[in-house]
C-alpha positions in Angstrom: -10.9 6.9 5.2 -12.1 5.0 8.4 -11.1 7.8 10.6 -13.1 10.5 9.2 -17.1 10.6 8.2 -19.6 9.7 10.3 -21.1 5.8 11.2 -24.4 5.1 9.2 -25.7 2.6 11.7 -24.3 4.1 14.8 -26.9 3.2 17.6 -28.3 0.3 15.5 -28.0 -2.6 17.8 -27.8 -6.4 16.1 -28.1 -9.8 17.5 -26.6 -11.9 15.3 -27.4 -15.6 15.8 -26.2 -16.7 12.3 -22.7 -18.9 11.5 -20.8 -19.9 8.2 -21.2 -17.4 5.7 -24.9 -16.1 4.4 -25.6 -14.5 7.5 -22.1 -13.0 8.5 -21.3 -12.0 5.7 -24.6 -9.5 5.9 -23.8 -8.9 9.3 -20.5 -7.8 8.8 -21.5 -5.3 6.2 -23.8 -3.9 9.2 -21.1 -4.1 11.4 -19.0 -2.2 8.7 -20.9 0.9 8.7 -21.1 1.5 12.5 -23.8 -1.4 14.4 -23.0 -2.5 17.2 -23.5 -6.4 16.1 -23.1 -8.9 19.1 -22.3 -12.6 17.3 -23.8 -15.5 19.6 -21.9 -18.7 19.5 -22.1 -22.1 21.0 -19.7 -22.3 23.8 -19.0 -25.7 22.3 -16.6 -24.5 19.8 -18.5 -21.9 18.6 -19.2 -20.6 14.6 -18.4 -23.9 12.5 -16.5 -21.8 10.2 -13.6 -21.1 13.0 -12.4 -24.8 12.2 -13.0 -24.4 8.2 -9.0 -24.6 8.0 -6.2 -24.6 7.1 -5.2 -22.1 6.6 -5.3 -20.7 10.0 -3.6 -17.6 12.0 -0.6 -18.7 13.7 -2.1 -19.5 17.3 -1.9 -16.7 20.3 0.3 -16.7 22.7 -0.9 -19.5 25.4 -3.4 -21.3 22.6 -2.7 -25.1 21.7 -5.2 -24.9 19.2 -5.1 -23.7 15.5 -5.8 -19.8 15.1 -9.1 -18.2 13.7 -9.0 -20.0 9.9 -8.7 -17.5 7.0 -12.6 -18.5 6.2 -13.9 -17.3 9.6 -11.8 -14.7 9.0 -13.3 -13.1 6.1 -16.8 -12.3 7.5 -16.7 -11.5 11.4 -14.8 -8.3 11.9 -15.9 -5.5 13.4 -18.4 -7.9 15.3 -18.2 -8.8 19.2 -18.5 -12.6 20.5 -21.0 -14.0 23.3 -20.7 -17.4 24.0 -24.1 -18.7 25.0 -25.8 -21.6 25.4 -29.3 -21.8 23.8 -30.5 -25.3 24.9 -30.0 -23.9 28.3 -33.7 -22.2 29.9 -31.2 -19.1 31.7 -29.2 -19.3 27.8 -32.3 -19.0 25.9 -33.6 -16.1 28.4 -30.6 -14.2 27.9 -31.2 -14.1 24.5 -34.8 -12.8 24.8 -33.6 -10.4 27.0 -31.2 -8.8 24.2 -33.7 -9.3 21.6 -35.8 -6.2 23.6 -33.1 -4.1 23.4 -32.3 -5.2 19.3 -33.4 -3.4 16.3 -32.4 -6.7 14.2 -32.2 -10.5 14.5 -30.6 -12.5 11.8 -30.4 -16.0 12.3 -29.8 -19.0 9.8 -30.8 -22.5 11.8 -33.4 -25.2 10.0 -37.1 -24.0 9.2 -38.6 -23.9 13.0 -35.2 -24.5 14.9 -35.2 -21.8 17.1 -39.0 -22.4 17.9 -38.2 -24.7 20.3 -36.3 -22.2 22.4 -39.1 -19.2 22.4 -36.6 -17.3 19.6 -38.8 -17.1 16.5 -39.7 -14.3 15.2 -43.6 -14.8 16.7 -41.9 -15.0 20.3 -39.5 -12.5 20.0 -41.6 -9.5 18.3 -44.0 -10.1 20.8 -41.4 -8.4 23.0 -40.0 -6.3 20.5 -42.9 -4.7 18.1 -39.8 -3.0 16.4 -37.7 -6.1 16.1 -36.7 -6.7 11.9 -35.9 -10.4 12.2 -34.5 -11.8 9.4 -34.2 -15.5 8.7 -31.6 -17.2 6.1 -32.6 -21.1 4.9 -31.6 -23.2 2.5 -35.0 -23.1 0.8 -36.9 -20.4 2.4 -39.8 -20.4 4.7 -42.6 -21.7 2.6 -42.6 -23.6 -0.6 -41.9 -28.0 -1.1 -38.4 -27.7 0.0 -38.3 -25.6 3.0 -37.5 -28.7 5.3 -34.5 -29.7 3.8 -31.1 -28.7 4.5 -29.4 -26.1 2.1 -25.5 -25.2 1.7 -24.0 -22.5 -0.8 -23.3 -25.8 -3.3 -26.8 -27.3 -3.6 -28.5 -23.8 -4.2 -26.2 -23.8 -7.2 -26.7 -26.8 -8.7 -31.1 -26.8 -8.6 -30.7 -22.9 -9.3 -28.9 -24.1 -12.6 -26.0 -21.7 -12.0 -23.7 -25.2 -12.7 -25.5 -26.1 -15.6 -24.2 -22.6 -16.9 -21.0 -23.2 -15.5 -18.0 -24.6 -17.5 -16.5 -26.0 -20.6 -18.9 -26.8 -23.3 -17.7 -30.5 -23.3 -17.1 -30.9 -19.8 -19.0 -31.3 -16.3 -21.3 -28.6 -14.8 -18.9 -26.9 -12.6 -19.4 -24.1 -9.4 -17.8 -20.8 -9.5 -14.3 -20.8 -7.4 -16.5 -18.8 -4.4 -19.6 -19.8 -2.8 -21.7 -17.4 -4.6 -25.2 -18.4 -3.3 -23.9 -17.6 -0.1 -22.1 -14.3 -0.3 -25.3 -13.5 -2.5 -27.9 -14.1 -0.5 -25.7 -12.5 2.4 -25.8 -9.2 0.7 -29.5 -9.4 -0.6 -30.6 -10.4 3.2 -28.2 -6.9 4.4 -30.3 -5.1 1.8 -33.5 -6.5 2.9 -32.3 -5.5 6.5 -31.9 -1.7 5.4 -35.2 -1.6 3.8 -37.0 -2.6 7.1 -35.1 -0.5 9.0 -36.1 2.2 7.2 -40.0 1.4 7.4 -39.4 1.1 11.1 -37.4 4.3 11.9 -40.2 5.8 9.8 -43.6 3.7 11.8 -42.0 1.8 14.4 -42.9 -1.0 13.1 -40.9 -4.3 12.6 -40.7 -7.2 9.9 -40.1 -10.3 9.2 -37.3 -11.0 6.3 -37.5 -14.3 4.6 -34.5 -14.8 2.6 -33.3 -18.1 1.1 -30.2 -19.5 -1.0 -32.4 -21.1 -4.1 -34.3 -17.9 -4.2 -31.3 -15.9 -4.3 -28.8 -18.0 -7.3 -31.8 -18.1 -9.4 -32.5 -14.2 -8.7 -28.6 -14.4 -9.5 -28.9 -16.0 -13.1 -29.6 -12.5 -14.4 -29.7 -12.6 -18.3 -29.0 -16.0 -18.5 -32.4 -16.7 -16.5 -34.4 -14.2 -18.8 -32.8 -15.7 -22.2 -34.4 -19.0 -21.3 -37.6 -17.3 -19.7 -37.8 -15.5 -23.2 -37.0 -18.4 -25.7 -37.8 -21.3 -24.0 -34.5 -22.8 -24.4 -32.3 -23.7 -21.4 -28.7 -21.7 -22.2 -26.1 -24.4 -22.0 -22.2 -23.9 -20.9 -19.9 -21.9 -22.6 -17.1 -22.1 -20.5 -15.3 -18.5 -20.9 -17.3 -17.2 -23.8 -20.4 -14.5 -23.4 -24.0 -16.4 -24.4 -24.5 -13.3 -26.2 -22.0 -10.9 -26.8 -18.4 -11.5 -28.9 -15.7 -11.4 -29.0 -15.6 -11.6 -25.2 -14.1 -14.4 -23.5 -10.4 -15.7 -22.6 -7.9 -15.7 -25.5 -3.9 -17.2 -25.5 -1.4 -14.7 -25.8 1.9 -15.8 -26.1 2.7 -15.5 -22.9 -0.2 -16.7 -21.0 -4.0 -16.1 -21.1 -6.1 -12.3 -21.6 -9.2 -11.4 -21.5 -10.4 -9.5 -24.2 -14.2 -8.1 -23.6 -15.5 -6.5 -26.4 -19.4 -4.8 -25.9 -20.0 -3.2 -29.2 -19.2 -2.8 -32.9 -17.3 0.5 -32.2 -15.1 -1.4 -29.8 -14.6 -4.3 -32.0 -13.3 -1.8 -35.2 -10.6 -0.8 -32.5 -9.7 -4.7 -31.7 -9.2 -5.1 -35.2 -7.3 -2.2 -35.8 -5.0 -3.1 -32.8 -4.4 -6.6 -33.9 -3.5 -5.3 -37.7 -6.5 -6.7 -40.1 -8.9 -3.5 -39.7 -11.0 -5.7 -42.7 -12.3 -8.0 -40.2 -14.8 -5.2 -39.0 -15.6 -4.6 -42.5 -16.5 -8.6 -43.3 -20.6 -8.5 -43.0 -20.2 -11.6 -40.8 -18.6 -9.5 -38.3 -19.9 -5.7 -38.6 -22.3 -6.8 -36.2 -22.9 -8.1 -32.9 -25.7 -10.1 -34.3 -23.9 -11.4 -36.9 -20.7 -11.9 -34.6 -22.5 -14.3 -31.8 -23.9 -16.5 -35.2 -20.0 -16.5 -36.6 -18.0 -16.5 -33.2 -16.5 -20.3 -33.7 -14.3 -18.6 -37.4 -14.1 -15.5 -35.7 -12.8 -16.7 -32.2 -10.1 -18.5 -33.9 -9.5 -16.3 -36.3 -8.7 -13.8 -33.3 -6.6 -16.5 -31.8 -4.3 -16.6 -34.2 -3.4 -12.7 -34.4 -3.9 -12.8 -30.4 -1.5 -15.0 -30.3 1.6 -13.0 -31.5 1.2 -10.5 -28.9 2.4 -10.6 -25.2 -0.7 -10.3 -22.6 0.8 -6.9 -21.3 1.3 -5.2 -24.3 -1.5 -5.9 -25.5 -3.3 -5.2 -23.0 -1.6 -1.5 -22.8 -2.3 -1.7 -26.9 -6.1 -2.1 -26.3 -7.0 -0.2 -23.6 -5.7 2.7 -24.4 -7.7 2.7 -27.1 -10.6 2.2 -25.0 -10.9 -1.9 -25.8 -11.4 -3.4 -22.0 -9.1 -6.2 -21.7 -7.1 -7.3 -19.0 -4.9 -10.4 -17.9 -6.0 -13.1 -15.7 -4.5 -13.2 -12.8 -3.5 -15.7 -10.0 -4.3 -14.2 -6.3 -1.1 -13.6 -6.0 -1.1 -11.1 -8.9 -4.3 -10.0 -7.8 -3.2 -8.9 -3.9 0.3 -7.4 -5.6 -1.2 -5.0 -8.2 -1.0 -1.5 -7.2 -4.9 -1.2 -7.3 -5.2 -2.9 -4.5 -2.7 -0.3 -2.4 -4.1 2.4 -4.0 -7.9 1.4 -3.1 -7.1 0.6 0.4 -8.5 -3.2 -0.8 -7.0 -5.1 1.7 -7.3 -3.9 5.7 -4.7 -5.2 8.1 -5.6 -5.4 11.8 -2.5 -5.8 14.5 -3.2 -8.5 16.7 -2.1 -7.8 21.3 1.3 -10.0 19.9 2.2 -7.9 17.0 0.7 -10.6 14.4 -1.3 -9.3 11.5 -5.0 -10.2 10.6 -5.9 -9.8 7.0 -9.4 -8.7 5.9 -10.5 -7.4 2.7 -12.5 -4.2 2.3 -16.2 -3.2 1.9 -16.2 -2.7 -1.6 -18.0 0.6 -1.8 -16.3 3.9 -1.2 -18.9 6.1 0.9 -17.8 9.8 1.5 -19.4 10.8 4.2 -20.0 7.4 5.9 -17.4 5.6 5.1 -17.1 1.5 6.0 -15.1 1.4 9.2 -12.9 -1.4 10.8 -12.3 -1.2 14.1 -12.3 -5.1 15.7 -10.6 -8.1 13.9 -12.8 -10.8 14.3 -13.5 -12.3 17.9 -12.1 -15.0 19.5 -14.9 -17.5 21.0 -16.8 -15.8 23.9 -14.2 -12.8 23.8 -17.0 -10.4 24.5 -19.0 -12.1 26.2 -19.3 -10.0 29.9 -18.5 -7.0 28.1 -21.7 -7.3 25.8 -24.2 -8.4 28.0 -22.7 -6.1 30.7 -23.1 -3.3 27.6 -26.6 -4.0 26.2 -27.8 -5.2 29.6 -26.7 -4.0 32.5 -25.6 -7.2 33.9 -23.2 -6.9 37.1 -20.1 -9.3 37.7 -22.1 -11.2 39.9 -24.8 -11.8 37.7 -22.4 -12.7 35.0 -21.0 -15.6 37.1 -24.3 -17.1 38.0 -25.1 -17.2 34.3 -21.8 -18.9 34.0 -22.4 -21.4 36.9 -25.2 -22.3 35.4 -23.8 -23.3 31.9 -25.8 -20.8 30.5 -22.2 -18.3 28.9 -18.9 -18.8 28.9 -15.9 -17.1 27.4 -14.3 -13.8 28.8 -16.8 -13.2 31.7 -15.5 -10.4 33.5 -16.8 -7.2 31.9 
């Protein structure tokens, strides 16, 4: 698949002044599909996410220091590293430089941080009318918190994704990924398409004002509507649907299953499977109405049929009759089912000593532009002469004055 089809975004050109995991993780879906995305790093050890370990790659030949960590890892391939620094006049003027040759900008310091430089978006699309610039915060642009610092895990606690999160009895709990993150990276990569599109079409640029609270409570979905509709704030259910049931985690003998039933049809074949058909027949439970005001007898009445089966058979019992239901599996499970094979999931770059680099797929299957990965994430400066000497034109002299200066470091020949 990632040798054939053409590249989407072949010719687009991305500066990428971002770090952690919002903005990389959109960049790397741009970077997927055929830009050319340059990553700028502080020579001073670079993305912070490059020391988020362990677990790390074993180090290179030569390195005393820990390999790339599997967290860096996971949303910088396909991208190329400059190592420049921006508190540096000749650093900051580099990057102006490559901001007139880019067609996008995404950047994620504090609300005015790269003011001070002459890189915000007023300074830099007065250079480049065409420039999308799109800028990733904690709390947005505008609005009562837009000073204050925002990570993945405060977004979901005020967007109330915790308070939706977890056992009934227990403490409001955040999902087992950083969801506000990886959320607001793709709705930012979105965003980014969209102006692209009204600039290939007017030539004219944008800028893109995405933030972390916007995006979890964007990300509440139903939940958010069913208070917006009654009023009432839904509280935690741990693995049960709000609204739909049976659907939630049961105990088979063996271990847990998931059994997620979304309609009454579906629910006459759970009962059927399990051996009492007159369950679907009891007027508590012919509906899905009359199911969600019943679940707590019906749950456990479920349980206890549930119960005598093992997870894999009746998991092959149910969905072959069209009842979805699966097991739940450890990472390990996950990583060793055929599916993953069969679906090219998981992408294995060979590293100059033979060592592999793990990465995990672009989830959508494109036919005639497929997602492509071609570079395993950089090292720190790795590109650095071969970028600016690619988007730029810089010779190998002019490379080592910027480098006597302090202003890049890294690989400097080109």
């Amino acid at each position: 698949m990632n040798e054939a089809g053409a590249k989407a975004l072949e010719g687009v050109k991305v500066l990428d002044l971002s770090r952690v995991l919002a903005g990389p993780w959109c960049t790397q879906i741009l970077a997927d599909f055929g830009a050319d995305v340059i990553k700028i790093e502080d020579p001073n050890g670079g993305d912070d996410t490059r020391k988020w370990g362990p677990p790390n790659l074993p180090p290179e030949p030569g390195e005393t220091e820990p390999g790339r960590s599997a967290y860096y890892l996971s949303c910088n391939r396909n991208k190329r590293s400059i190592a420049v620094n921006l508190a540096s006049p000749e650093g900051a003027a580099l990057i102006r430089k490559l901001a007139a040759h880019a067609d996008i900008v995404v950047e994620n310091f504090k609300l005015g941080g790269l003011k001070r430089y002459g890189l915000d978006y007023e300074s830099l699309s007065a250079i480049n009318p065409k420039l999308i610039y799109c800028s990733i915060t904690g709390f947005g642009q505008t609005g009562p918190y837009a000073d204050l610092p925002g990570y993945d895990f405060v977004a979901q606690a005020m967007g109330g994704m915790m308070s939706i999160t977890g056992d009934p009895d227990g403490p409001p709990t955040k999902p087992g990924v950083a969801l506000a993150d990886v959320s607001t990276g793709m709705y930012a990569a979105v965003s980014v398409l969209m102006a692209l599109r009204h600039a290939e079409r007017t030539g004219q640029g944008q800028y893109i004002d995405c933030s972390l609270l916007d995006t979890q409570i964007a990300m509440l979905a139903n939940q958010g509507l069913s208070y917006l509709v009654s009023g009432k704030p839904p509280g935690r259910l741990g693995n049960w649907h709000p609204t739909v049931v049976p659907y939630g985690v049961f105990n088979g003998k063996d271990g847990p299953i998931v059994v997620a039933v979304g309609n009454d049809r579906q629910f006459a074949l759970l009962c059927n499977v399990l051996g009492a058909p007159d369950l679907a027949k009891e007027p508590r439970y012919g509906t899905n109405s009359n199911r969600v005001l019943h679940r707590i007898a019906l749950e456990s009445t479920l349980q206890d049929f549930i119960g005598q089966h093992q997870v894999a058979d009746l998991v092959q019992a149910l969905t072959s009759r069209g009842v979805p239901s699966g097991p739940v599996n450890s990472l390990d499970q996950t990583f060793n089912d055929p599916f993953v094979e069969a679906r090219g999931v998981v992408h294995r770059f060979t590293r100059e000593d033979g060592a592999p680099i793990p990465s995990v797929a672009f989830a959508g299957k494109l036919s005639e532009t497929p997602a492509r990965f071609v570079r395993p994430p950089p090292r720190l400066g790795e590109h650095t002469g071969a970028g600016l000497a690619d988007w730029l034109g810089l010779t190998e002299s002019e490379l080592a004055a910027l480098a006597g200066a302090g202003a890049i470091a890294g690989k400097i020949a080109p």
